[in-house]
Steps between C-alpha positions, in 0.01 A plus 500: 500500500624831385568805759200657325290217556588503870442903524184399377381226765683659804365799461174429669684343803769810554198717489283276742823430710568895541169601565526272793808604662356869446191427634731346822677839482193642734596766744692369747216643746256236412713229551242426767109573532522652822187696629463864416239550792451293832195500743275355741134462605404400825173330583304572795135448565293723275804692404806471280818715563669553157918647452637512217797657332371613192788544148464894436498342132156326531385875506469795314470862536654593822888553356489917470842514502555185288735381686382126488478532895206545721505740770310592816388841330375326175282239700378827658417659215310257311370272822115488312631374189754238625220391676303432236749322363537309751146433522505305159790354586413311869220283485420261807185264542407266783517141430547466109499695201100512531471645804436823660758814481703629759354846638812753507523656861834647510728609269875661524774486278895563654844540292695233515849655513815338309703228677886582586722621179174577293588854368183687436354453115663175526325147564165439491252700654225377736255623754294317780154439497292466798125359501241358722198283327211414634200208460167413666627163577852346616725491255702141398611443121572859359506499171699820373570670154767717453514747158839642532595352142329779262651547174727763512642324820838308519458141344648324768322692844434200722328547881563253785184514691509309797124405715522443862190313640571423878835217492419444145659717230533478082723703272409528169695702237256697263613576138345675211419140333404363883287820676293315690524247747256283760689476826453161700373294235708262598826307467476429109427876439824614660703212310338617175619842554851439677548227170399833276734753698817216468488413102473927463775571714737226267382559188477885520888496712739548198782461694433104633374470102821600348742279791263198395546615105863578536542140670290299265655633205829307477296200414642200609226262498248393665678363868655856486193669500350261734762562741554861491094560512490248771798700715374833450097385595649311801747833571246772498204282673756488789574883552089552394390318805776594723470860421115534500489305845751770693798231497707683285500857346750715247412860402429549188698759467780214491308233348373674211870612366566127575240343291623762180869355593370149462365544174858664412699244619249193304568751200905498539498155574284396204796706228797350705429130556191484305383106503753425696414642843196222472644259806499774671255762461221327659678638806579838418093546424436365848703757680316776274161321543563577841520877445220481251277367796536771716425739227203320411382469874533882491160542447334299766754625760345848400131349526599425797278116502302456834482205706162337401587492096863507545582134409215472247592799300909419517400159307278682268743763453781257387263282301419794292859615459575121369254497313609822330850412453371133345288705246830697415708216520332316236474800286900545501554128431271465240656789320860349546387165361378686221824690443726156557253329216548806266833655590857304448744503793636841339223702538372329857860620606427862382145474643631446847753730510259778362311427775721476752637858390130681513480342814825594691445837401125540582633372846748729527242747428287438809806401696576867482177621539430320791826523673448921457142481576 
């Protein structure tokens, strides 16, 4: 076959393998989908007790100085329309999405000030809401909707809300595709949504993509990929559990830079021994899986997972994040059998080391970025 002919077929797969490696080249801020908001309702009697930190970008027309911050003058200033806003965007019924709505007694809204080394017009802005419903009955299964995902929001604005019903609590994290949500419907409900919440975080985490990419690649057969998805599920299920539990815990601000070094060093490795760092690479991905586990536990450490769902939701969560990386994992290996039926050793060479490249510098990318940030 002439090098016209091959132009010709390999086309489609340099274009379909660079569109993935770009589409891994995400920010390095969503590496992981951690909550924009965070809150909590509290159950008691007739009444429910509702604080929340709301994203300032879930609303719209407060920002007079467009400054992309909220402060205590603007929620002064425009208290009746934020309000209303919020109004459409908070709704609570008793006991399933058919019954009766919550009467609003009380109202406030605070600023919620910066953390430590947050310059102002930097980070994301939020504000506190504070609300008291009330029913004609007790109240036991909430069932709550949350509209903070309008169209001209950010795509990914995600709200931990968190229901306290005497020992009994149940976190659920609300999305734009996920707004609503019954609370205490029972064990399978908060599997089905932990399951959810795990194969998102994996699949939309382009920096555990591109390590699993960047070691799959060098395509040594099947026992190779075997072992090395094997070490890295065992690796990270280890540091998951451990981390999420309170055993162990890393700032990210050191894990993060970590995890873009891992992807590095899988890069470097794969353009200086190539194939032959297979006897012992299965290793090397089992110290990094154990790096990649505390990053992914990062979100449920922030959830912060209570007692009476803690185990349940830790299994779903790490179902759903193997069942993620499966669905990916397939994916990549079905598009490298494909490229070892069509391609001749030559060009598999040139496809790994064109891979390796975009992906030792798309990790040096966030390794700076994150190591700075």
């Amino acid at each position: 076959m002439g090098d016209k002919t091959w132009r010709v077929v390999l086309r489609p797969v340099w274009r379909a393998w660079l569109l993935l490696c770009a589409l891994l080249a995400a920010p390095a801020a969503l590496a992981h989908l951690m909550p924009s908001g965070q809150g909590a309702v509290r159950l008691v009697g007739d009444s429910a007790y509702l604080t929340v930190a709301v994203p300032a970008a879930a609303l719209a027309g407060f920002d007079d100085n467009r400054d992309g911050l909220i402060s205590a003058a603007e929620i002064n200033a425009h208290r009746g329309m934020l309000s209303m806003q919020l109004n459409a965007m908070f709704e609570l019924r008793s006991n399933g999405p058919q019954g009766p709505l919550g009467r609003l007694l009380f109202e406030d809204m605070l600023l919620s000030h910066p953390g430590p080394g947050v310059a102002p017009g930097q980070g994301e802005a939020e504000f506190a809401l504070l609300r008291r419903y009330q029913w004609d009955g007790p109240v036991t299964a909430p069932h709550i909707t949350v509209r903070l995902f309008h169209a001209g929001a950010t795509a990914n604005l995600r709200l931990a809300l968190q229901v306290v019903r005497g020992e009994q609590t149940e976190l659920a994290v609300l999305t734009r595709a996920r707004h609503r949500h019954q609370y205490f419907a029972g064990p399978w409900a908060v599997f089905q949504d932990f399951t959810l919440l795990g194969a998102e975080h994996i699949l939309l985490g382009p920096d555990h993509l591109l390590f699993l990419l960047t070691v799959l690649v060098v395509g040594a057969g099947w026992r190779y990929w075997l072992a090395v998805v094997t070490s890295f599920t065992l690796a990270h299920s280890i540091t998951l559990v451990a981390s999420a539990l309170g055993y162990v815990s890393a700032p990210p601000a050191v894990v993060e830079p970590l995890i873009a070094l891992s992807i590095v060093l899988l890069a470097v490795d794969n353009l200086w021994r190539g194939a032959a760092s297979v006897r012992y690479r299965p290793w090397l991905v089992f110290a990094c899986g154990l790096l990649h586990g505390l990053g992914i536990a990062t979100v449920l450490v922030e959830l912060g997972l209570s007692d009476g769902n803690r185990a349940l939701s830790l299994l779903a969560f790490n179902l759903g994040v193997e069942a993620g990386q499966i669905a990916f994992v397939s994916c990549v290996l079905l598009g490298l059998m494909l490229a070892g039926r069509w391609l001749d050793a030559r060009w598999q060479a040139w496809l790994v080391k064109l891979s390796s490249v975009l992906a030792a510098a798309i990790g040096l990318v966030w390794l700076v970025q994150r190591t700075l940030a």
